[in-house]
Backbone as JSON, one array per atom type, in Angstrom:
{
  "sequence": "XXXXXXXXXXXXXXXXXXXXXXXXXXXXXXXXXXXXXXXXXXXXXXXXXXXXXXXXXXXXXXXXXXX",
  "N": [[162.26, 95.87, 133.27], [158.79, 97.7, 133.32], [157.09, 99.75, 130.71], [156.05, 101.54, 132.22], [157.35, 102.36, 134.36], [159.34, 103.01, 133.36], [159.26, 105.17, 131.12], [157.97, 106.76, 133.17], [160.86, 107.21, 135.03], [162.45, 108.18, 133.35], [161.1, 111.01, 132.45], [161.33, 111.82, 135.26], [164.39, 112.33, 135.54], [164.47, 113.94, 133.28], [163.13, 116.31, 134.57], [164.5, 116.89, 137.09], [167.0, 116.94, 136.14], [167.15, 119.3, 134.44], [166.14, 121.38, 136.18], [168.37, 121.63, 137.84], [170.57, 122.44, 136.15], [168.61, 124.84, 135.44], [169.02, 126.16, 137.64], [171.85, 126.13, 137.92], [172.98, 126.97, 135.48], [171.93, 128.42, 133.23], [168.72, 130.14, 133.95], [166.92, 129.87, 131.87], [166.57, 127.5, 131.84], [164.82, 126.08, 132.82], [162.23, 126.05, 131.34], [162.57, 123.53, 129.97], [162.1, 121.91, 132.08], [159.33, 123.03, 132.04], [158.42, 122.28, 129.46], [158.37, 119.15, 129.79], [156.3, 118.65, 131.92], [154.4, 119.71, 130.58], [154.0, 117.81, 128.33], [153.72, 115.74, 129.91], [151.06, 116.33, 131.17], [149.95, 116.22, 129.07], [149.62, 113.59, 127.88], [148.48, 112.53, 129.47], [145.73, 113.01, 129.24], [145.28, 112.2, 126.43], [146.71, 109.93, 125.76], [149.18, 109.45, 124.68], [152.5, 109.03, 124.05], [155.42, 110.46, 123.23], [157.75, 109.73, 124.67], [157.52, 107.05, 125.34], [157.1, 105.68, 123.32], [159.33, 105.07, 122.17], [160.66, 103.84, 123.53], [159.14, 101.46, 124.03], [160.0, 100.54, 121.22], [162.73, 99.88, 121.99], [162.6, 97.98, 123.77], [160.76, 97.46, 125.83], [158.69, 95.73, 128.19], [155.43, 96.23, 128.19], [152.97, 98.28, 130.27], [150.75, 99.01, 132.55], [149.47, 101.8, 131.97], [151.07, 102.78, 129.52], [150.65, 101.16, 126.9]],
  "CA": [[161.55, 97.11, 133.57], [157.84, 98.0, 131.83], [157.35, 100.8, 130.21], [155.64, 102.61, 132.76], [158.61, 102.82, 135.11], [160.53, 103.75, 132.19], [158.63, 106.46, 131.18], [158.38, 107.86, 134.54], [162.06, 107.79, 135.08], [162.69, 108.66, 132.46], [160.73, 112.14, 133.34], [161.47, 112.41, 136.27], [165.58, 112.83, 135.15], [164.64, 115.03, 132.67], [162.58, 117.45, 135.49], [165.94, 116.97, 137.91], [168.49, 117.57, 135.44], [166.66, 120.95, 134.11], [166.21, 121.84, 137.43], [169.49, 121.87, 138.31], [170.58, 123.23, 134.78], [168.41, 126.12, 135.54], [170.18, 126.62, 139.04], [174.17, 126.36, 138.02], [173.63, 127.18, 134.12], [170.89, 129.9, 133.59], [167.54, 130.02, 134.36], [166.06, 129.6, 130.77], [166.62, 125.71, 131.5], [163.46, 125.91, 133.57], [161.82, 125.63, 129.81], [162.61, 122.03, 129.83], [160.6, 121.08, 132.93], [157.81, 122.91, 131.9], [157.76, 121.39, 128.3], [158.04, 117.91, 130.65], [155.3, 118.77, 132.65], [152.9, 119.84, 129.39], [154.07, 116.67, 127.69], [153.02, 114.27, 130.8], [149.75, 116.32, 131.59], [148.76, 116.18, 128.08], [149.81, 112.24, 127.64], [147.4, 111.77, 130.57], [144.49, 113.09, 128.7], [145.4, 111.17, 125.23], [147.33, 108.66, 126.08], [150.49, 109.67, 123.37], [153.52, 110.02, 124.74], [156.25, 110.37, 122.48], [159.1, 108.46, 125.08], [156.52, 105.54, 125.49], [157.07, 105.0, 121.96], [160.45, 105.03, 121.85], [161.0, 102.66, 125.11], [158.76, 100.03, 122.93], [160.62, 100.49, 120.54], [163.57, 99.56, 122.77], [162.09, 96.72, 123.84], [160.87, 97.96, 127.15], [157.82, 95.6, 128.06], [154.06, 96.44, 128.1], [152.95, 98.08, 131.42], [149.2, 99.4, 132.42], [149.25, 102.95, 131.86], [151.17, 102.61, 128.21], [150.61, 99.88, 125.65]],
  "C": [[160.42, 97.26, 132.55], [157.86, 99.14, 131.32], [156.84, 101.94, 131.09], [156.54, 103.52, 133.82], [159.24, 103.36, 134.23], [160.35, 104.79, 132.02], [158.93, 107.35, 132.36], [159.6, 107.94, 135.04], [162.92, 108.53, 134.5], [162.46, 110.87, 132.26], [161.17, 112.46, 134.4], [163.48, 112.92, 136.47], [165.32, 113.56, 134.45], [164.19, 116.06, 133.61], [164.15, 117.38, 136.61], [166.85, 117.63, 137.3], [167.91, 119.43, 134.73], [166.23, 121.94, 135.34], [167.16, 122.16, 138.03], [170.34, 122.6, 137.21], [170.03, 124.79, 134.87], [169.22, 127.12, 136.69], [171.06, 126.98, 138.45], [174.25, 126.56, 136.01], [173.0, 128.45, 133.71], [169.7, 129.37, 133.55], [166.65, 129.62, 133.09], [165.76, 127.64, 130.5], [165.26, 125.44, 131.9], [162.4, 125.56, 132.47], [161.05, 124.35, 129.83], [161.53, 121.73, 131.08], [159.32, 122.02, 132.62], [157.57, 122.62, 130.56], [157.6, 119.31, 129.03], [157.13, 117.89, 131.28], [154.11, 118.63, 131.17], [152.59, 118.52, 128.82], [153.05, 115.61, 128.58], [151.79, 114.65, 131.25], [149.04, 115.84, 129.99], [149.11, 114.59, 127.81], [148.83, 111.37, 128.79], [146.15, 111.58, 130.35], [144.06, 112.46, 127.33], [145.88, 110.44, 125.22], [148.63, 108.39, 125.25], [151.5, 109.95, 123.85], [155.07, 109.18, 123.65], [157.74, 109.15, 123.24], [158.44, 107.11, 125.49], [156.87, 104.74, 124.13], [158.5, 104.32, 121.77], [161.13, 103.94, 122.98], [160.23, 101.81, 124.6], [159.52, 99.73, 122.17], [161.82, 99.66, 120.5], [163.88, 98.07, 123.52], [161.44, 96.86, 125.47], [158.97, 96.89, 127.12], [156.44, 96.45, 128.51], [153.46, 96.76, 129.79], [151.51, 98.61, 131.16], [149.05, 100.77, 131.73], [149.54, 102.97, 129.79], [151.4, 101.17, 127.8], [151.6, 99.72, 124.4]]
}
Protein backbone atom coordinates (compact mmCIF):
# COMPACT_ATOMS: atom_id res chain seq x y z
CA UNK A 1 0.00 0.00 0.00
CA UNK A 2 1.52 3.83 -0.79
CA UNK A 3 1.04 6.31 1.30
CA UNK A 4 -1.62 7.95 -0.41
CA UNK A 5 -4.14 5.15 0.09
CA UNK A 6 -3.00 5.08 3.51
CA UNK A 7 -3.56 8.39 4.31
CA UNK A 8 -6.89 8.45 2.79
CA UNK A 9 -8.04 5.47 4.69
CA UNK A 10 -6.80 6.25 7.11
CA UNK A 11 -9.25 9.53 7.10
CA UNK A 12 -11.74 8.29 5.90
CA UNK A 13 -12.09 5.75 9.32
CA UNK A 14 -11.45 8.47 11.36
CA UNK A 15 -14.62 10.65 9.56
CA UNK A 16 -16.84 7.13 9.91
CA UNK A 17 -15.96 6.26 13.29
CA UNK A 18 -16.73 10.01 14.65
CA UNK A 19 -19.65 9.92 12.79
CA UNK A 20 -21.04 7.21 14.29
CA UNK A 21 -19.54 8.19 17.79
CA UNK A 22 -21.47 11.32 17.43
CA UNK A 23 -24.77 9.28 16.62
CA UNK A 24 -24.71 6.39 19.57
CA UNK A 25 -22.24 8.40 22.03
CA UNK A 26 -22.99 12.22 22.02
CA UNK A 27 -22.90 14.60 19.55
CA UNK A 28 -19.66 16.50 20.62
CA UNK A 29 -17.83 13.58 18.59
CA UNK A 30 -18.80 15.50 15.48
CA UNK A 31 -15.49 17.65 16.62
CA UNK A 32 -13.38 14.92 15.32
CA UNK A 33 -14.62 15.00 11.71
CA UNK A 34 -14.41 18.49 11.53
CA UNK A 35 -10.78 18.66 12.94
CA UNK A 36 -10.35 15.73 9.95
CA UNK A 37 -11.78 17.74 7.47
CA UNK A 38 -9.53 21.11 8.52
CA UNK A 39 -6.51 18.84 8.70
CA UNK A 40 -7.04 17.35 4.96
CA UNK A 41 -8.22 20.80 3.49
CA UNK A 42 -5.32 22.47 4.95
CA UNK A 43 -2.72 19.48 3.91
CA UNK A 44 -4.05 20.20 0.40
CA UNK A 45 -2.87 23.70 0.41
CA UNK A 46 0.71 22.87 2.14
CA UNK A 47 1.27 19.70 1.56
CA UNK A 48 1.93 18.67 5.67
CA UNK A 49 0.03 16.19 6.87
CA UNK A 50 0.88 14.97 10.10
CA UNK A 51 -0.44 10.95 9.31
CA UNK A 52 1.69 11.07 6.03
CA UNK A 53 4.51 11.34 8.26
CA UNK A 54 3.83 8.83 10.43
CA UNK A 55 2.82 6.10 7.59
CA UNK A 56 6.60 6.86 6.24
CA UNK A 57 7.66 6.41 9.08
CA UNK A 58 5.96 2.99 9.07
CA UNK A 59 7.31 2.14 6.09
CA UNK A 60 4.34 2.85 3.93
CA UNK A 61 5.84 3.51 0.32
CA UNK A 62 6.09 6.84 -1.60
CA UNK A 63 2.85 7.70 -3.50
CA UNK A 64 2.09 11.03 -5.77
CA UNK A 65 0.22 13.24 -3.63
CA UNK A 66 2.72 12.62 -0.38
CA UNK A 67 6.47 12.17 -0.52
Amino acid sequence: MNLDRAVLRFAGVVVLASVLLSIYVHPYWIGLTIFAGLNMLQASFTGFCPAAMIFKKLGAKPGNAFH
